[in-house]
Steps between C-alpha positions, in 0.01 A plus 500: 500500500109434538300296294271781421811745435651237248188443325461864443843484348392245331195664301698794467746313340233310256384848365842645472590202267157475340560876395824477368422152298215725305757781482746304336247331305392858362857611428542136323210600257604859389855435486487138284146389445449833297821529284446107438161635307617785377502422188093366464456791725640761220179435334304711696555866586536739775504853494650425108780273644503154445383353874785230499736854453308668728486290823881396439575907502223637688278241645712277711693831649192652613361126631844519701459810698149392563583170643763687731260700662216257528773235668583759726118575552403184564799379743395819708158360540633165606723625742281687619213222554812326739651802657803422321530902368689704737 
């Protein structure tokens, strides 16, 4: 394998990882870092729901499905930049 071929793997790799650290950092946040305020977070309201209610039914669900597609999104891109997409 090439130098210049492994340290395009390399790179690739470097995103790929730095993606899903701030993926799973995201995830971390709306599934525990909420709920663990939930209660101060009841204080204020959303829509006439309590917010800590609110993210723990709505909130985090809807953060979910985002996150899925905008992991997907962005891994296409960086594939892409290293012709690593089919």
């Amino acid at each position: 394998m090439s130098q210049d071929k492994s340290g395009a793997m390399e790179a690739h790799w470097e995103k790929t990882r730095n993606l899903t650290f701030l993926v799973l950092i995201i995830w971390f946040i709306f599934s525990f870092a909420i709920h663990w305020f939930a209660n101060s977070l009841n204080a204020i309201s959303f829509l006439g729901f309590p917010l800590g209610y609110y993210f723990a039914v709505q909130g985090s669900l809807a953060i979910f499905v985002v996150l899925i597609f905008f992991q997907n999104w962005r891994q296409d891109k960086i594939d892409d930049e290293f012709g690593v997409s089919e």
